[in-house]
N, C-alpha and C positions, 0 to 999 in steps of 0.2 A: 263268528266275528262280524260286527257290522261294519257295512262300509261306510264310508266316511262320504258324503252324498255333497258336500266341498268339494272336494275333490272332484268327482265326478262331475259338480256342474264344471268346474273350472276348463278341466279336459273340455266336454262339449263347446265351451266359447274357444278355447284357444285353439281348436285341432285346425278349424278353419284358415285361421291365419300363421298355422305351420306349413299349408301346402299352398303353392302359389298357386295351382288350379281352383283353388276352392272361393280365393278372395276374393275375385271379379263377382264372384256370385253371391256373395255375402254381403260385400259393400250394401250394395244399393237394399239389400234389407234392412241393414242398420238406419241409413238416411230416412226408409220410409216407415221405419219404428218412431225415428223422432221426427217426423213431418207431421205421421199420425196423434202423434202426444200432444203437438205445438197446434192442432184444430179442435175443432167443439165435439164434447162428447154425444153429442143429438145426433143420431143418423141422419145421411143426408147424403144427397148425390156425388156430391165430392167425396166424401169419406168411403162412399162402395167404390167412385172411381180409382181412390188412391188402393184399396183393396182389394181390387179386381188385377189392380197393374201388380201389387206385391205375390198374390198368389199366381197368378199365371208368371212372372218373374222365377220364382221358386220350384214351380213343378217343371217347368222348362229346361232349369238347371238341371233337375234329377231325371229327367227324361233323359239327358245328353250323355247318363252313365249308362244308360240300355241299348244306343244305340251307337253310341262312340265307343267300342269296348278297347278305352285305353289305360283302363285298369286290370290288373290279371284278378282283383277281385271279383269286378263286375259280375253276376250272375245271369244267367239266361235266362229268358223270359219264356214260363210255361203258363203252359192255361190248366192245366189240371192242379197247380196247385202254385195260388198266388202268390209273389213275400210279398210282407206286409210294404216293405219301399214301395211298391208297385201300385196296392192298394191306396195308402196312404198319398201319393203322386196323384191320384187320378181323384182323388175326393181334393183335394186340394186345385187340381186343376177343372175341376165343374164348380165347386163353388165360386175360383177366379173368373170363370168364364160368364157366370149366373150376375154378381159383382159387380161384373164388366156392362155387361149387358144392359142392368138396372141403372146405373151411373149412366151410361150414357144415352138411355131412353129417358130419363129422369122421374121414372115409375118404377114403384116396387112391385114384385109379384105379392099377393095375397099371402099374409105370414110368411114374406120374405126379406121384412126391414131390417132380421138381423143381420145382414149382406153388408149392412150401414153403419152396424156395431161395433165392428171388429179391430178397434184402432190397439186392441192388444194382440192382435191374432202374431202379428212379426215377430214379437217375440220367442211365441212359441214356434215358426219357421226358422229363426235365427238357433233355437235350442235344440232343433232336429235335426239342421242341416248337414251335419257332419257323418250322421245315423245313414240319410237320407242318399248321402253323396258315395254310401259305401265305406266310409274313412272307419268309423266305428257301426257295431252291431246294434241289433234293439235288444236291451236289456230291461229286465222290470228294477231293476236302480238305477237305471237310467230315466226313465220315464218317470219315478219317482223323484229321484232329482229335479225334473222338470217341473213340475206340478207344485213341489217344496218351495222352490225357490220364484213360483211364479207372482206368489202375494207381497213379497219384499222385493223384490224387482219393479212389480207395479207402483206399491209406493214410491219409492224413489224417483221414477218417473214421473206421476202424478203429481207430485208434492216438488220434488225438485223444480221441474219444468214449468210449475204453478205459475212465478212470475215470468216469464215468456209467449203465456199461451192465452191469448187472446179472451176476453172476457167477454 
């Protein structure tokens, strides 16, 4: 039977705003999904700063379920054998930090301009974070969904947003 991968994105946007812990944390992804759409697609120091702040924003959040354990889900943090949340957290909070750093030095490191690129990266934080936060599992339809639905998403944005976004 195949899944219906609709669905499942749908689940992933909406789980966020079924639990009210989840919201506070999401918000301000969405704002800096469409902050990042409404600037220039040319890297540039603003654009790693605004992505420095999204990803350090994001893995913050998901740190807050390893060490707040006020979920009975939450998992314990082993070093013999990583989950992928953990993993994924910490790559996501060194690129925020790398980001952060370039932005505000106003220097990239050496094949590190794509830091400056990433003005779709929220997207894909806004499409995890539910994974991320513990609410839902990583599943490969799920990830698939992800991926599916990242090219028509992006149009909409780009194309919608077109007249808005500074020329």
């Amino acid at each position: 039977m195949t899944p219906s991968y609709a669905a499942i994105f749908a689940e992933l946007i909406e789980t966020p705003f079924r639990h009210i812990s989840l919201v506070w944390g999401i918000v301000p992804l969405y704002f800096a999904l469409l902050l990042n759409e409404l600037t220039s697609a040319k890297a540039n120091f603003r654009t790693a700063l605004q992505t420095g702040f999204s990803f350090l924003w994001a893995s913050a959040q998901w740190l807050y379920v390893y060490f707040h354990a006020r979920l009975p889900t939450a998992p314990p943090i082993q070093i013999q054998a990583v989950p992928i949340n953990l993993f994924v957290t910490f790559l996501v909070l060194v690129l925020g930090a790398l980001a952060l750093f370039c932005g505000l030095r106003k220097r990239f490191f050496k094949y590190g301009s794509f830091l400056g690129h990433t003005r779709f990266a929220n997207y894909f934080m806004i499409a995890i974070y539910p994974i991320q936060s513990h609410y839902l599992d990583w599943t490969w339809d799920r990830l698939f969904s992800i991926i599916l639905f990242a090219v028509p998403i992006w149009l909409v944005l780009h194309f919608g947003l077109m007249p808005l976004r500074k020329k």
